[in-house]
C-alpha positions as CSV (number, residue, x, y, z in Angstrom):
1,X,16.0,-27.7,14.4
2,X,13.3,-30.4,13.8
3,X,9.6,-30.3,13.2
4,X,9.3,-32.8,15.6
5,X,9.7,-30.7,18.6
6,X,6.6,-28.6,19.4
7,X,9.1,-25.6,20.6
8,X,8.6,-23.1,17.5
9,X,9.3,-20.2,19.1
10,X,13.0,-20.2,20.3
11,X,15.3,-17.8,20.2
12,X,17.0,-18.3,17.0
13,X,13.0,-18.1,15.7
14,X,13.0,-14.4,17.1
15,X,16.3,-13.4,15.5
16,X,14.9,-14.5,12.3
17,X,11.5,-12.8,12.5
18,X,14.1,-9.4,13.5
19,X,15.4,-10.2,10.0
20,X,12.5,-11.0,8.0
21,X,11.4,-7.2,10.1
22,X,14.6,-5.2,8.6
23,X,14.4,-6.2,5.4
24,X,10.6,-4.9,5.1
25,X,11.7,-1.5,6.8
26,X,13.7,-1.5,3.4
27,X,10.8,-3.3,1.4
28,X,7.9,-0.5,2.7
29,X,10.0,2.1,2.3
30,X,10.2,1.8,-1.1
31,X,6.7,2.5,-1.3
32,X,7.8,6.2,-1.8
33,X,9.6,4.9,-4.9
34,X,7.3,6.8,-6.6
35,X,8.5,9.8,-5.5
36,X,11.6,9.4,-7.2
37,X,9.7,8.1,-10.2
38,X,7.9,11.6,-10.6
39,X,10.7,13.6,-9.0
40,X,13.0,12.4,-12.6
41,X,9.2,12.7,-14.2
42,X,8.0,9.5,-15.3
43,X,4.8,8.6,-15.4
44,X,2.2,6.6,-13.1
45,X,2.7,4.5,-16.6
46,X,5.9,4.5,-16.4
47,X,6.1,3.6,-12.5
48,X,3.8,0.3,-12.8
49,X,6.7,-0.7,-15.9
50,X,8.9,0.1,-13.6
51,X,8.1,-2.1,-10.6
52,X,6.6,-4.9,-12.5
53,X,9.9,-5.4,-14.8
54,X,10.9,-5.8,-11.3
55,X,9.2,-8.4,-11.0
56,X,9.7,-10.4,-13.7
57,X,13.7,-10.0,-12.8
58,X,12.0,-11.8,-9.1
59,X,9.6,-14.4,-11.4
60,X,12.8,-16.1,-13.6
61,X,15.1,-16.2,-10.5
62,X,12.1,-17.8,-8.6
63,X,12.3,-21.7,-9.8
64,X,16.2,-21.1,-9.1
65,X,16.0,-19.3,-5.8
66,X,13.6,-22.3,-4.3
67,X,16.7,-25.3,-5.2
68,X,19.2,-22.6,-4.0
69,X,17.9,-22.2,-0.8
70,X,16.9,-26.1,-0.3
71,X,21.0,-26.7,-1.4
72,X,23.0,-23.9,0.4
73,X,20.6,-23.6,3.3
74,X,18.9,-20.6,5.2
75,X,21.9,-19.2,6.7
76,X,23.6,-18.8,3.8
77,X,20.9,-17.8,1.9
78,X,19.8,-14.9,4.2
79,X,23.1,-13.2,3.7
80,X,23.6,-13.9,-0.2
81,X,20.5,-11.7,-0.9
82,X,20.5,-9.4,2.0
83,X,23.9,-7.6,0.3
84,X,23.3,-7.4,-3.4
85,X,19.9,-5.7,-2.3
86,X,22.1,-3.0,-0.2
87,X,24.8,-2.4,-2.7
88,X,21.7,-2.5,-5.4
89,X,20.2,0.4,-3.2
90,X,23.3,2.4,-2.7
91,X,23.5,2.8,-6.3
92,X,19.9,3.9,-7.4
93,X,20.5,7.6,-7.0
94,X,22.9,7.6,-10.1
95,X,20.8,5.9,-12.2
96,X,18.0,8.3,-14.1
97,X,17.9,6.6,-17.2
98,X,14.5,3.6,-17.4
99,X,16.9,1.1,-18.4
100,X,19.0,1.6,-15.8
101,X,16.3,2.0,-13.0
102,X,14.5,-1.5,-13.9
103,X,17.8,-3.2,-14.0
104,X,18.3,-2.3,-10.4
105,X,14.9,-2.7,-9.5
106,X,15.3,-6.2,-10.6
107,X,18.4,-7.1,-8.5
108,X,16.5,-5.7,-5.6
109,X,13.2,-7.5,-6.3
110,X,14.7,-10.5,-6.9
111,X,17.3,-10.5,-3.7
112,X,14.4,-9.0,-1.3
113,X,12.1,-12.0,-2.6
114,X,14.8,-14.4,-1.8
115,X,15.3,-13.4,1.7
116,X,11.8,-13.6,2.3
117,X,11.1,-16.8,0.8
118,X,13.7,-18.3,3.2
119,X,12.2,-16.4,5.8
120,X,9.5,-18.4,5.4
121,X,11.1,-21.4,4.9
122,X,13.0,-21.5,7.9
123,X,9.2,-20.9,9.7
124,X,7.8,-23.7,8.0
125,X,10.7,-26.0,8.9
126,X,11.0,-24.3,12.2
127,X,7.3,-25.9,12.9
128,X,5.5,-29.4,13.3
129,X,3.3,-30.3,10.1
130,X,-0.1,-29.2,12.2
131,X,1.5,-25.7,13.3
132,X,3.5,-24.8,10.0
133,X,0.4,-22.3,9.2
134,X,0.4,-20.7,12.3
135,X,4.6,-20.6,12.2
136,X,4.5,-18.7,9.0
137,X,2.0,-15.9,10.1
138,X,3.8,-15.4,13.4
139,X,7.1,-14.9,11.5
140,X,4.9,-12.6,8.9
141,X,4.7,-10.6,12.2
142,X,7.8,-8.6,11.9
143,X,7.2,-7.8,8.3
144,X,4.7,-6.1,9.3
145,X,6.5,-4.4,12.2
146,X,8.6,-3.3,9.1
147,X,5.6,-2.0,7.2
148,X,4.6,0.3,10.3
149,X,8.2,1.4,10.3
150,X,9.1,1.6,7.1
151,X,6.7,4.1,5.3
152,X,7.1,6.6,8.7
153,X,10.9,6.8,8.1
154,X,10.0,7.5,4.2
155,X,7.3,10.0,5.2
156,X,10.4,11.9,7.7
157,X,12.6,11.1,4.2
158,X,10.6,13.4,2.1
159,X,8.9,15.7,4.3
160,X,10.4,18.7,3.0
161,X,9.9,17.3,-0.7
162,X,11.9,15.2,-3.0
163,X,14.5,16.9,-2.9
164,X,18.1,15.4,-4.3
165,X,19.5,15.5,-0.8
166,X,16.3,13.9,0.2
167,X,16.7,10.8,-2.7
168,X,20.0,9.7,-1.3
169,X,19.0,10.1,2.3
170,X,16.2,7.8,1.3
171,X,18.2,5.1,-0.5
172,X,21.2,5.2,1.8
173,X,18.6,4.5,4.8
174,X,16.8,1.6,2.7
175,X,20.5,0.6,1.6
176,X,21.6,0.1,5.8
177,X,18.4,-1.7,7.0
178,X,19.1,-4.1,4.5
179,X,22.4,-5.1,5.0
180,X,21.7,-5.1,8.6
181,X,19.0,-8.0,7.9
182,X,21.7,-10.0,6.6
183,X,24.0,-9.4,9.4
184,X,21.0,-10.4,11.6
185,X,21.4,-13.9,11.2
186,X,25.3,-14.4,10.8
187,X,25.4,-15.9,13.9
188,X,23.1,-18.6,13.2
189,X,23.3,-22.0,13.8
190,X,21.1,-22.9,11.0
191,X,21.4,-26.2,9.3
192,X,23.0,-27.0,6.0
193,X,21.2,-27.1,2.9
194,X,21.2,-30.4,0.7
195,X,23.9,-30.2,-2.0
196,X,22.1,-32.6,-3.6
197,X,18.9,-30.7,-4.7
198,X,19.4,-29.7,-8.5
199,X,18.7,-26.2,-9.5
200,X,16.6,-27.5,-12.1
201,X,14.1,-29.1,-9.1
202,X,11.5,-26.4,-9.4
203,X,10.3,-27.4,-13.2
204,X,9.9,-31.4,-12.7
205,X,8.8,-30.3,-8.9
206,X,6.2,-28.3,-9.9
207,X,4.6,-30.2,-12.8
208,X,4.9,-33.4,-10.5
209,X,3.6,-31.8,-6.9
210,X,1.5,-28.7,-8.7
211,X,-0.8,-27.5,-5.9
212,X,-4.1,-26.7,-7.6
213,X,-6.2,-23.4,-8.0
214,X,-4.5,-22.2,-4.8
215,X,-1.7,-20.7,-7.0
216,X,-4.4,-18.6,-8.9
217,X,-5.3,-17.5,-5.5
218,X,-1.7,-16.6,-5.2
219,X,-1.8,-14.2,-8.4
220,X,-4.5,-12.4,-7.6
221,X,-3.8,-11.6,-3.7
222,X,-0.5,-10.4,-5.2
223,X,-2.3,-8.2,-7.7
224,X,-4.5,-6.8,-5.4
225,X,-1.7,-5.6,-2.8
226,X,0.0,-3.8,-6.0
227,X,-2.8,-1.7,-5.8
228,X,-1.8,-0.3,-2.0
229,X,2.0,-0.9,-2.2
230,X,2.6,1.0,-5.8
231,X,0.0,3.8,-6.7
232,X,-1.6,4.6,-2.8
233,X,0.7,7.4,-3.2
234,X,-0.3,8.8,-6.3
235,X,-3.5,8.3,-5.3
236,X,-3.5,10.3,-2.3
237,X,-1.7,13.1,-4.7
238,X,-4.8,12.5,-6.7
239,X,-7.3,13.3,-4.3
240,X,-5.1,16.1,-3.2
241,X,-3.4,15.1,0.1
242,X,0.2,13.8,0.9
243,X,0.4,11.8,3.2
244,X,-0.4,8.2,3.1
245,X,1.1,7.3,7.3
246,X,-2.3,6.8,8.8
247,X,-2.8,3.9,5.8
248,X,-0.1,1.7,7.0
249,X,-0.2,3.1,10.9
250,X,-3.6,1.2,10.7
251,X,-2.2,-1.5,8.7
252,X,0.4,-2.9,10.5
253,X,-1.3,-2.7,13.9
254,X,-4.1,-4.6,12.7
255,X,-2.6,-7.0,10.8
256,X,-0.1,-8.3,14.1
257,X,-3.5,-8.4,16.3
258,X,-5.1,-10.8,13.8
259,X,-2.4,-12.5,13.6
260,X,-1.7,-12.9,17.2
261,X,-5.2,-13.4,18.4
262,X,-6.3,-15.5,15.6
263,X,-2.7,-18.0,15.2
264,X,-4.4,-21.4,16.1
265,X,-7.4,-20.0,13.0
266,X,-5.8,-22.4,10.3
267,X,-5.9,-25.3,12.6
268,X,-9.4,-24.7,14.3
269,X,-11.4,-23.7,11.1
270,X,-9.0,-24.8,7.9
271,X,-6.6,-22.9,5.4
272,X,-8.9,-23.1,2.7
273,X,-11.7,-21.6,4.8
274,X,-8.7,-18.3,6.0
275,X,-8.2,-18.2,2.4
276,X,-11.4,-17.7,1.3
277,X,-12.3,-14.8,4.0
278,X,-9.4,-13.1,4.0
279,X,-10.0,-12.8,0.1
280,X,-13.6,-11.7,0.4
281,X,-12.3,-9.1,3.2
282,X,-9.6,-7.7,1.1
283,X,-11.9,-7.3,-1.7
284,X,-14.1,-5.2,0.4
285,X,-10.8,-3.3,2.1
286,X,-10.1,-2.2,-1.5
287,X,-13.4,-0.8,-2.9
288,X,-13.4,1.3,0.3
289,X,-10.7,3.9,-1.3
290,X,-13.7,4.7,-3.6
291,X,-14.9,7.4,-1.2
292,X,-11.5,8.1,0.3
293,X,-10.5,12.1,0.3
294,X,-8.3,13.0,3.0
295,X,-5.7,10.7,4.7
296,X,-8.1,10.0,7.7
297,X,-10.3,8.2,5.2
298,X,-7.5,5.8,4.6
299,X,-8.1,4.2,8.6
300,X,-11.0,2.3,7.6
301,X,-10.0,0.7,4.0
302,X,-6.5,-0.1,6.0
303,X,-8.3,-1.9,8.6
304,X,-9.7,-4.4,6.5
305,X,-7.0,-4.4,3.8
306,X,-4.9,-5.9,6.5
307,X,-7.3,-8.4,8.1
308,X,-7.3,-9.8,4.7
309,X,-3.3,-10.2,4.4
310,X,-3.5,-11.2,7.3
311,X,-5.7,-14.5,7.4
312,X,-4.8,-14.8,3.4
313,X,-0.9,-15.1,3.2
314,X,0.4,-17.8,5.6
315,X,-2.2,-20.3,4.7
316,X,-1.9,-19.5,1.1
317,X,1.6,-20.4,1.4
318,X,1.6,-23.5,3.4
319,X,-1.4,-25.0,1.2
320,X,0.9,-24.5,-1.5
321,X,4.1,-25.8,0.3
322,X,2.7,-28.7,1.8
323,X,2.1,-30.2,-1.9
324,X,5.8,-30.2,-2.5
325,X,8.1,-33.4,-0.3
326,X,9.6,-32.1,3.2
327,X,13.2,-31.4,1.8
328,X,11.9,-29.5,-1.7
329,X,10.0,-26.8,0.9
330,X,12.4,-24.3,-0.7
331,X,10.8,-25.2,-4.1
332,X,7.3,-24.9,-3.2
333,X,7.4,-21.9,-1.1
334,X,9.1,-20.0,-4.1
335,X,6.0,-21.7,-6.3
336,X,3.5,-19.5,-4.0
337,X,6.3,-16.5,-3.8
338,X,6.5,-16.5,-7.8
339,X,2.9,-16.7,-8.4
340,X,2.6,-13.6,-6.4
341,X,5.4,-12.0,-8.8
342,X,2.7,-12.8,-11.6
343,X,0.6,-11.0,-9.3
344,X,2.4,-8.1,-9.2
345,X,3.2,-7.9,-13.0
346,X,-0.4,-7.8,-13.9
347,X,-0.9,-5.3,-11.2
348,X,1.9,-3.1,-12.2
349,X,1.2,-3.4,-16.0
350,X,-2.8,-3.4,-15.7
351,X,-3.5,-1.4,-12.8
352,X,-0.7,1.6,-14.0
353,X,-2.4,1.5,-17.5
354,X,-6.0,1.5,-16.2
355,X,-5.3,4.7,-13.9
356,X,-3.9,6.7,-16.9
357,X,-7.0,6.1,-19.0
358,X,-9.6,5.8,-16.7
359,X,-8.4,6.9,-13.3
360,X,-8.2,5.3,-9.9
361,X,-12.2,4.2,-9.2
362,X,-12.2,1.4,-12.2
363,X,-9.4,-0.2,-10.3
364,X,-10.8,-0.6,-7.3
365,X,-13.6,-2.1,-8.7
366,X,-12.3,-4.2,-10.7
367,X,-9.8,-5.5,-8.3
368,X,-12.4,-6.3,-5.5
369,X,-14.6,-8.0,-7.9
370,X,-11.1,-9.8,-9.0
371,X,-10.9,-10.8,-5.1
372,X,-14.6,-12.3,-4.4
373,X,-14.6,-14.4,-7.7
374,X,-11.4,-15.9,-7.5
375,X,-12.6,-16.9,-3.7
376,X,-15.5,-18.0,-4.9
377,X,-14.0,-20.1,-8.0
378,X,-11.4,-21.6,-5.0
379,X,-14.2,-22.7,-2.5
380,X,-16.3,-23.8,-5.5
381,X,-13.1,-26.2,-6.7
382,X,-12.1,-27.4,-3.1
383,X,-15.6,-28.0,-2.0
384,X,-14.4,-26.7,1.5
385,X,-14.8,-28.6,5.0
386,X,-14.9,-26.9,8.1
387,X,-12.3,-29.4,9.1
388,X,-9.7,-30.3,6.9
389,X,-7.2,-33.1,7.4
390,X,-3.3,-32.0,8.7
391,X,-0.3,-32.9,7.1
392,X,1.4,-35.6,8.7
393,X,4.6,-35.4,7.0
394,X,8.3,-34.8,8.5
395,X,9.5,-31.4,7.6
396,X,13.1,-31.7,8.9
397,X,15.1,-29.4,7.1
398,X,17.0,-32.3,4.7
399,X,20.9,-32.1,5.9
């Protein structure tokens, strides 16, 4: 595989993107981890600890994952988090304790965020410097496959209630669509990493290569997706419906089209332009649940939720790969993965807190306003051009 050839999308590409797929059917169904949450009765409160201690487990493996990937290479990689996420899984039903929960939560944060990260690692390698954007969303395209999926499996899961047959059915299911990610790509003939790439590469890397206000970027997109992954369902409990399907039926549909249709974007009008869109567009997306109050109000604040993942994340990622040399890739896509770890630690923590004192309609306020001015501050720093130069760089997969 070499960035030199101007075939991206071969077959091997496909069996990854059928991967990166599975492990979001797991990813997405965990949305409903709130169900479980109230079904041992914790607290929205409680929940946001929850997933973001989750995070932070995700956040101090991140400067190790990056070198790991770079030194043992994607094959490897792919399975070594794929299975602790399963076995992680299979044993959440016997833990009820907090302590126990967010221990779990971690290994399964931190392993999911690793298989993704060299999800998107392999795209980026996969990819000639001038098409590495447009790699990365096409890959994206089977996570969201996996968030159409997942979430209607969850919905089937639990629709008698939560009941305790329902909770192992649910984490068994999430437990099998993971492991079958990581045997997805076993037969592989993916190249090796470099053994020589310290695990220590991501500090010196980062404070050497840092990419700019493109990581804040990063943190807030991040923070702003908490908002729909972790409390849409206690939302729509809230406003006194169930069933949150139509949200991501909407979502994932519109997010491959824009995707699809609009591939070549990053090349024809600039990452930095996508970036500052799709931000503006998300912010919008979220301040539309204002008025939401039954599930068929969810269509239109899905629709532009996911334009605004969509143009946002594979630019967002490459602009802050592209700062790091061709064989530290590893190191600087888990830079951009990590900041959106921050992103979802504020938005656990923040967000969570925020709906217990003051309900649901502060948040979205605050989080689109969140959105526009951290696009604004980016195009105001960048000064952005319509065109912007490509990367001319070699990003051959070192080894």
């Amino acid at each position: 595989m070499t960035s030199s050839s101007n075939r991206v999308y071969t077959p091997q590409y496909f069996q990854v993107l059928v991967g990166g797929m599975l492990t979001m059917i797991g990813v997405s169904m965990a949305y409903h981890f709130g169900e479980y949450a109230a079904f041992l009765g914790y607290s929205k409160a409680d929940l946001g600890w929850i997933m973001a201690i989750g995070s932070c487990g995700s956040l101090i493996l991140r400067p190790f994952a990056g070198g790991w990937i770079d030194r043992v290479g994607c094959r490897f990689a792919f399975v070594g988090s794929a299975l602790p996420a399963a076995a992680a899984n299979l044993l959440l039903p016997f833990a009820t304790s907090f302590a126990a929960i967010s221990a779990l939560r971690v290994l399964i944060a931190a392993a999911n965020a690793t298989y993704l990260a060299t999800v998107a690692v392999y795209a980026s390698h996969a990819a000639p410097p001038e098409r590495r954007a447009e790699s990365l969303g096409t890959v994206g395209i089977g996570g969201f496959v996996g968030m159409w999926i997942g979430p209607a499996i969850g919905d089937a899961i639990f629709r008698d209630g939560p009941t305790p047959q329902a909770m192992r059915t649910f984490f068994v299911s999430i437990a099998v669509v993971t492991a079958l990610a990581g045997i997805a790509v076993l037969n592989l003939r993916l190249p090796r990493g470099n053994g020589r790439v310290p695990a220590s590469a991501f500090f010196r890397l980062a404070r050497t290569s840092w990419p700019g206000t493109i990581v804040l970027v990063s943190v807030v997109f991040t923070a702003m997706l908490t908002i729909h992954i972790t409390f849409l369902e206690r939302f729509a409990h809230d406003r006194g419906f169930d069933d949150i399907r139509y949200f991501f039926y909407v979502y994932a549909p519109t997010a491959i089209g824009i995707r699809i249709v609009f591939r070549r974007a990053p090349q024809v009008i600039g990452r930095r332009r996508i970036c500052v869109v799709g931000m503006g567009v998300l912010g919008v997306g979220t301040l539309l649940l204002i008025p939401v109050r039954t599930e068929w109000h969810l269509i239109f604040p899905a629709l532009l939720t996911a334009i605004g993942h969509a143009l946002v994340f594979p630019s967002m990622v490459d602009l802050t790969a592209q700062a790091f040399p061709p064989e530290h890739r590893g190191v600087g896509t888990s830079l951009a993965l990590g900041a959106g770890d921050i992103g979802f630690i504020i938005g656990g923590v923040a967000w969570g807190h925020l709906i217990e004192k003051r309900g649901f309609v502060p948040v979205f306020v605050i989080g689109a306003a969140a959105s526009w001015l951290t696009a604004l501050l980016y195009a105001w720093r960048r000064r952005l051009e319509l065109r912007e130069p490509v990367p001319t760089d070699s990003t051959s997969l070192a080894a």
